[in-house]
C-alpha positions in Angstrom: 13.5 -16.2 -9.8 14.4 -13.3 -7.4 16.2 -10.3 -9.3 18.8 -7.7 -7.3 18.5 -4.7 -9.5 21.3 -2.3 -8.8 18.6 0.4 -7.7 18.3 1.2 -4.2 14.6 2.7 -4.9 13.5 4.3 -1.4 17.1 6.0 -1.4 16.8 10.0 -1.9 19.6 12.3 -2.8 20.6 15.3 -0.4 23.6 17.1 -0.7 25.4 14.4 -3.1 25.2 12.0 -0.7 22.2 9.1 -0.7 20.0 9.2 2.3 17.3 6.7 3.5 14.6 7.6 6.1 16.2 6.3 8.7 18.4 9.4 9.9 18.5 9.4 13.6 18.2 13.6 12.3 14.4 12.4 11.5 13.7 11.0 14.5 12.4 7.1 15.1 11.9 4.7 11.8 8.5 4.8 10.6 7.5 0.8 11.3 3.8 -1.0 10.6 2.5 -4.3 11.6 4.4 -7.2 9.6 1.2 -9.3 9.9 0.9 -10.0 6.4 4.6 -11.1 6.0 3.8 -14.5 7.2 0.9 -14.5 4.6 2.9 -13.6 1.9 5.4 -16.5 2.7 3.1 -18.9 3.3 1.4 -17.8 -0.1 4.2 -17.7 -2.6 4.7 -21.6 -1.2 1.5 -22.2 -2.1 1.9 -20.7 -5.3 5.2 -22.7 -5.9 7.7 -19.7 -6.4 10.6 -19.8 -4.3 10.7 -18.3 -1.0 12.3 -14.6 -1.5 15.7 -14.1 0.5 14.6 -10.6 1.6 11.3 -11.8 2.8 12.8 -14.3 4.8 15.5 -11.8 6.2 12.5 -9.8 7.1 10.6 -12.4 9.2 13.7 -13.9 11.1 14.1 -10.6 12.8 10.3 -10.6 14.2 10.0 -10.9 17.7 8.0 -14.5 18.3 7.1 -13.9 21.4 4.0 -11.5 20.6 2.8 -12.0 16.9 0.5 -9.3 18.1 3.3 -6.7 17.8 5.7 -7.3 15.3 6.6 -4.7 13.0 8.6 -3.6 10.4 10.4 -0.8 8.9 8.3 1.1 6.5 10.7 1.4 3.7 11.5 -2.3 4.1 7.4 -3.2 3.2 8.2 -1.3 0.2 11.2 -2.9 -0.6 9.6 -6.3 -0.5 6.1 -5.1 -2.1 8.7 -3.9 -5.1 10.7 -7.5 -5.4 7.0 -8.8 -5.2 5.7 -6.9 -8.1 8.3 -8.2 -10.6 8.0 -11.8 -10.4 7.4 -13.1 -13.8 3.9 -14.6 -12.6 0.9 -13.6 -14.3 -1.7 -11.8 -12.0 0.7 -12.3 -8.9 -0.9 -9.5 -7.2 -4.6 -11.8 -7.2 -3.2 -14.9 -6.7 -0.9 -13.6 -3.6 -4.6 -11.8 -2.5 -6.9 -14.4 -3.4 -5.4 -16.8 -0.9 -6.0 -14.8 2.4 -7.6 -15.7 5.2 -9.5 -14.3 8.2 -7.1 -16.8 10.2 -3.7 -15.2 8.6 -5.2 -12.0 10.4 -5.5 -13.5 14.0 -7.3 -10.9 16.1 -8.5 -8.5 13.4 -9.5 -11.9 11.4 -11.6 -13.3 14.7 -13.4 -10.1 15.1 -14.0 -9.8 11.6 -16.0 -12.9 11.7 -18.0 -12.5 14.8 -19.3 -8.9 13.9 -23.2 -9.1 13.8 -24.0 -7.7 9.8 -21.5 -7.4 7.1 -21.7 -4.0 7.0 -20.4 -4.0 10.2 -17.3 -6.1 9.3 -16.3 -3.4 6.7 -16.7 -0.6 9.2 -14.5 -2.7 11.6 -11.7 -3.2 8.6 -11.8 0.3 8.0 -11.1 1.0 11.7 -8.8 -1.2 13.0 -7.1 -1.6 9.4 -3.5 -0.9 11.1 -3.4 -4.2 12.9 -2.7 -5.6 9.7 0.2 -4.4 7.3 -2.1 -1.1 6.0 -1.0 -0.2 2.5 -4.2 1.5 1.2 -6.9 3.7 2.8 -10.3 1.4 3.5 -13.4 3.1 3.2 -17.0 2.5 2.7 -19.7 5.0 0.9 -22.8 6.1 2.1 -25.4 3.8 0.5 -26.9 5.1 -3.1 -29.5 3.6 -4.8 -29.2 0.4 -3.2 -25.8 -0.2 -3.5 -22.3 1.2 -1.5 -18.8 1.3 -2.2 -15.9 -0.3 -0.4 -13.1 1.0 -1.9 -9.2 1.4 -1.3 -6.5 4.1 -2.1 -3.3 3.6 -2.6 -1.1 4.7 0.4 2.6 3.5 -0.6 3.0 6.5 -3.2 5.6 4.5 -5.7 4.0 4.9 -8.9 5.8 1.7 -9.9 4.1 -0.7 -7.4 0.5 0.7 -7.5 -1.0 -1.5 -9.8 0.2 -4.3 -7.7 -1.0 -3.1 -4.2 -4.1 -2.7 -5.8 -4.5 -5.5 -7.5 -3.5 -7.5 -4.6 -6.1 -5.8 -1.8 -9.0 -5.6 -4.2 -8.5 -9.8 -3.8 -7.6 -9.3 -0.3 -10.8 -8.0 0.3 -13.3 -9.9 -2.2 -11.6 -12.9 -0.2 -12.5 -12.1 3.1 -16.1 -10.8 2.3 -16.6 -14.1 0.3 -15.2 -16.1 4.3 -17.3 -13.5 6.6 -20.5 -14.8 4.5 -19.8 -18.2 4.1 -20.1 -18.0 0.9 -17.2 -19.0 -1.5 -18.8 -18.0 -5.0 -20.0 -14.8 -4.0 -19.9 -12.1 -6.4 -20.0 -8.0 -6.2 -22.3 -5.8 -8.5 -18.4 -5.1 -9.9 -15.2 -4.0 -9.3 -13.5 -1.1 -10.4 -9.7 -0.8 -11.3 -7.3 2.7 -11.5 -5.1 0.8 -13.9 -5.3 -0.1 -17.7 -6.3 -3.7 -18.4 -3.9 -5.8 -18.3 -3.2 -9.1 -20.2 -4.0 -11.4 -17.5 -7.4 -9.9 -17.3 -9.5 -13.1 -17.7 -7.7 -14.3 -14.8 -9.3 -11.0 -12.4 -12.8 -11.3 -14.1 -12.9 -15.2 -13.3 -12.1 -14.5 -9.8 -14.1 -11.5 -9.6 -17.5 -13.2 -11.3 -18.9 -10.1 -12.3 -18.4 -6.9 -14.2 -14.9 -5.2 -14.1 -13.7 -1.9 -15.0 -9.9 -0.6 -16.2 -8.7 2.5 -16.6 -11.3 4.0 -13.6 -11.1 7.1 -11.3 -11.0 5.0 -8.0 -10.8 1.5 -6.9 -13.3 -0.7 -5.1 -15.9 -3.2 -4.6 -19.7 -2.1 -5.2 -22.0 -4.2 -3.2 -25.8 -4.4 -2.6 -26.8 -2.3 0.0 -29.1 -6.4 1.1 -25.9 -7.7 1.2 -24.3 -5.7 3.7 -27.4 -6.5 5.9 -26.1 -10.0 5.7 -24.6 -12.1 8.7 -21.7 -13.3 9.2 -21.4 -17.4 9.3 -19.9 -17.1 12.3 -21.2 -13.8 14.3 -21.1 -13.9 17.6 -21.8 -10.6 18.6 -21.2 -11.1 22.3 -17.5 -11.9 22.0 -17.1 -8.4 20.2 -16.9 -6.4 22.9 -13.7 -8.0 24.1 -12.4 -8.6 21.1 -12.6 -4.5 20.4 -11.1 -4.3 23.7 -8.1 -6.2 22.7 -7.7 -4.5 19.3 -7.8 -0.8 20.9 -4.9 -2.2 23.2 -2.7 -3.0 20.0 -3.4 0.2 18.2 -0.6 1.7 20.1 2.1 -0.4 18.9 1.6 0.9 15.3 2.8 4.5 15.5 2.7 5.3 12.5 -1.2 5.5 12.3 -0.5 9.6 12.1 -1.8 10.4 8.9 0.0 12.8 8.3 2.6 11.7 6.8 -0.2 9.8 4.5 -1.9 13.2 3.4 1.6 15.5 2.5 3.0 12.3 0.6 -1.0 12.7 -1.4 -0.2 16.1 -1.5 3.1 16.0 -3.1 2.1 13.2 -5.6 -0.7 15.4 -6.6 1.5 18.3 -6.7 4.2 17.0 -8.2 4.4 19.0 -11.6 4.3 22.3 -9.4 6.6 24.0 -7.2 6.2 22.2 -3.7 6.6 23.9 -0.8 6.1 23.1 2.9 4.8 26.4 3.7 1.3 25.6 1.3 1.1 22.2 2.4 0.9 23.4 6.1 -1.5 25.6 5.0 -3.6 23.0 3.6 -3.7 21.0 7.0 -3.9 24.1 9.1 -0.8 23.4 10.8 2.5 25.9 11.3 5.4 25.2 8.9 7.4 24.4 12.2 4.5 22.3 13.9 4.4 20.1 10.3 8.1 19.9 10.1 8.1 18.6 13.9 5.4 16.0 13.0 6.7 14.6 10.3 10.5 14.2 12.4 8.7 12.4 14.8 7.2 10.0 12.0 11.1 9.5 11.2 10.7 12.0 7.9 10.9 14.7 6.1 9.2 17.4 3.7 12.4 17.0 1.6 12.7 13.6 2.0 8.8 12.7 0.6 9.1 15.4 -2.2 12.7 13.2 -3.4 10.9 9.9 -2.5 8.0 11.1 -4.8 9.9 12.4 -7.5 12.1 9.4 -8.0 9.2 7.0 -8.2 7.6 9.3 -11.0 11.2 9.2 -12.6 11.2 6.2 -12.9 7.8 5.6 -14.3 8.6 7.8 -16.8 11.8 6.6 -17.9 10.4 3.2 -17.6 6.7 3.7 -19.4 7.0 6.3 -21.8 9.6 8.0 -24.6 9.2 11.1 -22.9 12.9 12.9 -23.0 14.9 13.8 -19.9 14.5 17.5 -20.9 10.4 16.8 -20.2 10.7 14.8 -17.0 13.0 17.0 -15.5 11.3 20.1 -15.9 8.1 18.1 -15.0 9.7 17.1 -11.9 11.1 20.4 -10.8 14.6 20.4 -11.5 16.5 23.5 -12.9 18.3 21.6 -15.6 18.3 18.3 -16.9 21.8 18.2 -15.6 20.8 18.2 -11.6 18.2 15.6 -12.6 20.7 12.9 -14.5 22.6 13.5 -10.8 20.0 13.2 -8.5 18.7 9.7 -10.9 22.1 8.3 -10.4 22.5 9.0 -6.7 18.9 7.6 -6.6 19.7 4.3 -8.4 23.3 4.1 -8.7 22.3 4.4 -13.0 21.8 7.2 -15.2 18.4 7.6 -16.8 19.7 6.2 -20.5 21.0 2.8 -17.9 17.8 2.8 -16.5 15.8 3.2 -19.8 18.3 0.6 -21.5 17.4 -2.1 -18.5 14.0 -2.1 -19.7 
């Protein structure tokens, strides 16, 4: 059931030698709440797939003494997200999603519940959204013609694993809207998805209930601007105050909340076929090259580091998507010659791109 590919995909090349973000020449290991882990397990189980060695690896190093701050590396979520994405299960992403609860969230979930409108919820969500394994950006639109937008972006930045994440929160969050009103059957005015349709798109639509969209500019969930006005079975608005209170006390513990690192790995994805430079990224965020290069250290990084993590991903969804020759991709990627990219690709993935393309 559980593949080991040979590929060590959050690996970067520097000098020859392969490199992972956890250099003690980056400063600390970026790490995020592990919340969801225990989800996830508890979910595959429920699915009947076998229980995935790294995920378990994962949660037997959590501290149990305070499920309130147990973390993980960064690099490690993706690593798992990654092994998640290729189980041969149809629509693994929705039926992982699809089978949350407010109580696998603990304190976020509570609070969730007791806010006083839906509306409110989302705002909360949005908020506090980093007590709870973040891998996209929340947000909610302004209301227009009756109806708002609560969408999600992709934060991980591996090309490869996008459709999943997405996939997988868009149920994440149709779930918990469908517990906060009490109401299981509830349905959006529709959903929109970045990705193509895929073949287990009956599957989504069921569990949607209403209109779905492939192939859009942006992800999310359009609801009725009544709806949001909604309470929550459960409100209690007078045990929100404390419940806040606890939340802001957790917030803390998940360091890696500094967006920054968020907004130069957008950047470089977005920027990706030109020349990148730290010097017009800084520029971008209003920030010296040496303040940016600081922040990022302290966020256990680097500008070099996210361009290589960037450019691998595209390789290989490139070499794994299209017929596109290693001539194009390396000169879409940046590299001088196709020769310093077939190096780099090997010290990426221990194979060269034909291996990789071969593998399938």
């Amino acid at each position: 059931m559980w593949k080991t590919d040979n590929i060590d995909q959050f690996s970067v090349a520097s000098g020859g030698k392969k490199m992972i973000n956890k250099s003690s020449d980056c400063g600390k290991e970026v790490r995020v709440s592990a919340q969801k882990l225990h989800f996830i397990q508890k979910s595959l189980t429920e699915i009947g797939i076998e229980s995935d060695p790294f995920l378990e690896s994962l949660l037997a190093k959590l501290n149990p003494a305070d499920e309130h701050k147990q973390t993980v590396v960064f690099q490690d979520l993706l690593t798992l997200y990654t092994r998640l994405s290729k189980i041969d299960t149809p629509a693994i992403g929705l039926r992982i999603g699809s089978r949350i609860s407010c109580g696998d969230y603990g304190l976020y979930g509570c609070t969730l519940l007791c806010k006083r409108t839906l509306a409110d919820a989302l705002l909360f969500s949005i908020k506090y959204h980093t007590l709870v394994t973040r891998t996209t950006r929340l947000y909610l639109e302004p209301p227009r013609d009756g109806k708002r937008i609560y969408g999600c972006s992709d934060i991980l930045f591996a090309p490869e694993i996008k459709s999943f994440n997405l996939e997988m929160q868009i149920a994440i969050n149709l779930t918990l809207i469908r517990e906060v009103l009490g109401t299981p059957d509830f349905s959006p005015v529709r959903v929109s998805f970045e990705f193509n349709r895929p073949s287990y798109s009956e599957k989504l639509e069921d569990f949607i209930g209403s209109e779905v969209l492939y192939g859009q500019e942006n992800t999310f969930i359009e609801l009725c601007e009544e709806d949001l006005t909604k309470s929550p079975l459960k409100s209690n608005p007078l045990a929100v105050p404390l419940l806040l209170q606890m939340c802001e006390q957790h917030i803390p513990d998940f360091a890696h909340e500094d967006e920054i690192v968020e907004r130069v790995y957008n950047w470089v994805s977005k920027n990706i076929h030109n020349e990148l430079k730290i010097d017009r990224i800084a520029q971008e965020l209003f920030v010296s090259e040496r303040t940016l290069r600081r922040k990022l250290s302290e966020q256990g990084t680097s500008f070099s580091t996210i361009c290589a993590t960037v450019k691998q991903s595209f390789a290989k969804q490139y070499i794994r998507e299209t017929q596109l020759s290693f001539d194009d991709i390396a000169e879409s990627l940046g590299f001088k010659d196709t020769s310093n990219f077939r190096h780099a690709f090997k010290d990426w993935t221990g194979m060269t791109p034909t291996e990789f393309r071969n593998k399938g």
